[in-house]
C-alpha positions in Angstrom: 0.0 0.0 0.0 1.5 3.6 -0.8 2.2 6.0 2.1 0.1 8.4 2.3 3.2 11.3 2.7 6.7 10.7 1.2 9.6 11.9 2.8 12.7 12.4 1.4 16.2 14.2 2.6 19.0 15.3 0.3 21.7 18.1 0.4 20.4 19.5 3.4 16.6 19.9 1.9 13.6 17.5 2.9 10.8 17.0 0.5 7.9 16.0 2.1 5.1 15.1 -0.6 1.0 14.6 -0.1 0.8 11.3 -2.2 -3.3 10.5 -2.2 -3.6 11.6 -6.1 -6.4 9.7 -6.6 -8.4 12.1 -3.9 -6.4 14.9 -4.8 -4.6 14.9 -1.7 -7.2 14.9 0.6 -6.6 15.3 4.1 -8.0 12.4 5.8 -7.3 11.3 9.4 -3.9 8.5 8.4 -2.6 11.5 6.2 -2.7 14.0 8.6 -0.9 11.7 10.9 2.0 10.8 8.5 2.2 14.7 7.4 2.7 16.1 10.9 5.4 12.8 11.7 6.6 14.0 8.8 6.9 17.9 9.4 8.4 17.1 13.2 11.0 14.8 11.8 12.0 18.0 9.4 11.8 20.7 12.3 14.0 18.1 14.6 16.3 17.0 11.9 19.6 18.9 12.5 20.7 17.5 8.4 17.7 19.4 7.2 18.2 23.0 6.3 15.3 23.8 4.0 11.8 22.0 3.6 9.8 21.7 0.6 6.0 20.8 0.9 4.5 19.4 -2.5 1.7 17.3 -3.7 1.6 14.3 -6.8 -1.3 14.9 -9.2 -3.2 17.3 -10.4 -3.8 18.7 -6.9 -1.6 20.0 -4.0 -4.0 19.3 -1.7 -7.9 20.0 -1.7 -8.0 20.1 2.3 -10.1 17.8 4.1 -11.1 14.6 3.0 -14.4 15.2 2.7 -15.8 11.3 1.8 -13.9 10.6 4.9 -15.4 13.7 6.5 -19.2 12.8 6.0 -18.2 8.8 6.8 -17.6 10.2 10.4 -20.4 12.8 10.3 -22.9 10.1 9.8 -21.6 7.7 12.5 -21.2 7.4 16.2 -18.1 9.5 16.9 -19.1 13.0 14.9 -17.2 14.8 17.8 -13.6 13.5 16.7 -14.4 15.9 13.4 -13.8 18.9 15.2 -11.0 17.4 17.3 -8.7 17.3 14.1 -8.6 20.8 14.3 -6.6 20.3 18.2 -4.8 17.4 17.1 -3.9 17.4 13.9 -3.9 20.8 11.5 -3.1 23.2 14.3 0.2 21.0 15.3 1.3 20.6 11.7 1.0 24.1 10.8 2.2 25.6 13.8 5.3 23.5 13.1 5.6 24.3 9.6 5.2 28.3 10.0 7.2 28.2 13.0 10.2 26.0 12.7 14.1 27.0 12.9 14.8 26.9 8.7 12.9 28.2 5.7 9.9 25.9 4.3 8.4 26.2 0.0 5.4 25.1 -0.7 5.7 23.7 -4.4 2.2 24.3 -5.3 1.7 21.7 -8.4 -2.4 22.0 -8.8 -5.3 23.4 -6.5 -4.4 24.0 -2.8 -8.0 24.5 -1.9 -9.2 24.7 2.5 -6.9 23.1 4.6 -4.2 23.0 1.8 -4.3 26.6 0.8 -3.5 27.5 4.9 -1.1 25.2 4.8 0.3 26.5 1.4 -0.1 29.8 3.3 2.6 28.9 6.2 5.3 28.6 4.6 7.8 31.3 3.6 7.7 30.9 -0.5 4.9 29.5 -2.7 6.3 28.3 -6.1 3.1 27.3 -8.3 2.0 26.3 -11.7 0.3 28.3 -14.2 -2.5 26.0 -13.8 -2.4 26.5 -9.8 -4.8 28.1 -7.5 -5.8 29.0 -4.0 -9.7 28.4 -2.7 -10.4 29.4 1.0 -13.5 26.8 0.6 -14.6 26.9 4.1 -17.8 28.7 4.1 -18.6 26.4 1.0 -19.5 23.5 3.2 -20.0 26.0 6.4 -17.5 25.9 8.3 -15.5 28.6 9.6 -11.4 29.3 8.4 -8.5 26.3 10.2 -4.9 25.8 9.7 -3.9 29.1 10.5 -5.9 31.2 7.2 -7.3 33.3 10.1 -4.0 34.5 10.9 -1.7 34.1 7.6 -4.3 35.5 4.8 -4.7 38.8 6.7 -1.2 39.2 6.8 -0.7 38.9 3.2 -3.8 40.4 1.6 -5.0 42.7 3.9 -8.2 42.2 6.3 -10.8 43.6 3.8 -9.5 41.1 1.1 -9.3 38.2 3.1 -12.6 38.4 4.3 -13.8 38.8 0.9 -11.7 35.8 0.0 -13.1 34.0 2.7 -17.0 34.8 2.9 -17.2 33.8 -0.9 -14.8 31.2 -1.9 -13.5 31.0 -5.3 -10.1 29.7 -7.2 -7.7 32.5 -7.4 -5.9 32.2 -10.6 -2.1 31.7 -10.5 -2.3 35.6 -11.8 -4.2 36.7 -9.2 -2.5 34.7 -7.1 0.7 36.8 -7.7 -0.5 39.7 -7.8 -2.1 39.8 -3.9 0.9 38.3 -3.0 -0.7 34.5 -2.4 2.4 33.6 -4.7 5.9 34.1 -5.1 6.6 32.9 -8.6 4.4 31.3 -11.3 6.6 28.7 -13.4 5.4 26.3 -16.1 4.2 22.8 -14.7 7.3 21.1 -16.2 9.3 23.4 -14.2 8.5 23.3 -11.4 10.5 21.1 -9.1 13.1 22.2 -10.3 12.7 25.6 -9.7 11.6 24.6 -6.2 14.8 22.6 -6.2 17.2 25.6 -7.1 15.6 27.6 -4.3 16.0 24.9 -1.5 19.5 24.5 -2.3 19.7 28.1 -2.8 17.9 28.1 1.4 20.5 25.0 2.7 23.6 26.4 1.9 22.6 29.7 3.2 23.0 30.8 7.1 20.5 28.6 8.6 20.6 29.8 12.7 20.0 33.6 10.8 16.7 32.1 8.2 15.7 30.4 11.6 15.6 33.8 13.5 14.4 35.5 10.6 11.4 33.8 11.1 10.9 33.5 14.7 11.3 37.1 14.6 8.6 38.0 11.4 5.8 35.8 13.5 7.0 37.4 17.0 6.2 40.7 15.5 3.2 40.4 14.6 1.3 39.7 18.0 4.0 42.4 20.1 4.3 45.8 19.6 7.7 47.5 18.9 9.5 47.3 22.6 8.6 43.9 23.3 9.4 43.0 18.8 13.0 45.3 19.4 14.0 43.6 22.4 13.3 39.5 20.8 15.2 41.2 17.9 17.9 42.1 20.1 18.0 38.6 21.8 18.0 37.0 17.9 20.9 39.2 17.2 22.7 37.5 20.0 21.9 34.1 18.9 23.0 34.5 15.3 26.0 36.6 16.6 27.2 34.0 18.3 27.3 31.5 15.4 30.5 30.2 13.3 28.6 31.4 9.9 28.6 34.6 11.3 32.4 34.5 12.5 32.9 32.7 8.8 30.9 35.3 6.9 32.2 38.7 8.9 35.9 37.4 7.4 35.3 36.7 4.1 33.4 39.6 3.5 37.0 41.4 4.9 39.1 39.1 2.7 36.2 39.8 0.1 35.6 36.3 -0.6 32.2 34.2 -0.8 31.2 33.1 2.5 30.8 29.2 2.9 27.6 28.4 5.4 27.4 25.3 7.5 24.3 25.8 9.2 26.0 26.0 12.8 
């Protein structure tokens, strides 16, 4: 039987890829399990550097796996639904927006519900021409999970994403790039190895620094300046205390091309 999620780690960059192309990547309750063992492993993983998130098919992922989803709703424990939300997509995306190295979403069809927020945490979305986001939620009633509430906002502004959200629709790779949903539109055939180039661009860069980069972009955005100045101070003293930093302040005196080790 295939695994519902691949895994994968070369060169300092681990692919982890939705592999349910026959339901378009629906997330049902064994795929959410193997995707958040798999996002941990990559977060804990001190060989991996940068993390790609992909799908097989003709979908990323369309979110919930809604046969699944109305199996359950019909039977005797309709309450473990709603659970998912605690134990399974709030884990995996807190893990994936918030972990010590950069993460790409290689967006390879529709990333519809749960898959567009999870599209949404990482730091770069790479998709297709014939890509798209749908926040499908109030579709099927349901109010917004996997961390849209908080990373749509951020990118689009509150008036669009509510638009976006109270009437769901496929944004267009276009549109997609244009509000921001995107960060490159690339030809289907092109795209793992564009999202290739970029992760090993992302592994052999300052890792400790992407990884405090990060921490400091989602600490901002729920402290004001003080308390954001003051974790950006403490962040300073991390990365200032690492060898690529020592590494990199001396070659840029030699003027030479700093190698980075991660450490």
């Amino acid at each position: 039987m295939t695994e519902p999620v691949s895994y994968a780690v070369a060169d300092g960059v681990a692919t982890i890829t939705l592999n349910r192309p026959d339901s378009m990547n629906g997330l049902d309750v064994a795929t959410k399990e193997a995707l958040l063992h798999a996002v941990r492993q990559a977060e804990g993983d001190t060989a991996v550097r940068c993390v790609v998130l992909t799908g097989t098919g003709r979908a990323f992922s369309v979110g919930q796996d809604l046969k699944e989803h109305i199996a359950i709703l019909q039977g005797s424990d309709a309450e473990s639904l709603f659970r998912t939300v605690e134990d399974h997509y709030n884990p995996i995306v807190t893990a994936l927006a918030t972990m010590p190295k950069p993460v790409i979403a290689a967006v390879n069809g529709v990333a519809a519900g749960a898959g567009a927020s999870l599209a949404f945490a990482c730091d770069f979305r790479i998709i297709t021409e014939s890509a798209g986001f749908n926040l499908a939620f109030a579709g099927v009633a349901l109010s917004c999970d996997t961390g849209a509430s908080w990373t749509l906002p951020r990118m689009v502004g509150r008036a669009k994403a509510m638009e976006l959200l109270y009437f769901p629709r496929t944004i267009d790779s276009a549109e997609s790039l244009e509000l921001g949903l995107a960060t490159k539109v690339v030809d289907t055939d092109q795209l793992a190895a564009e999202a290739a180039a970029l992760a090993r661009q992302l592994a052999q860069g300052p890792t400790v620094a992407f990884g405090a980069i990060r921490r400091s972009v989602v600490y901002s955005a729920g402290h004001g300046l003080p308390e954001s100045l003051e974790f950006e101070a403490s962040m300073m003293t991390l990365t200032g205390s690492t060898e690529d930093h020592r590494n990199a302040v001396t070659s840029f005196v030699n003027k030479e091309k700093p190698t980075f080790t991660g450490r």
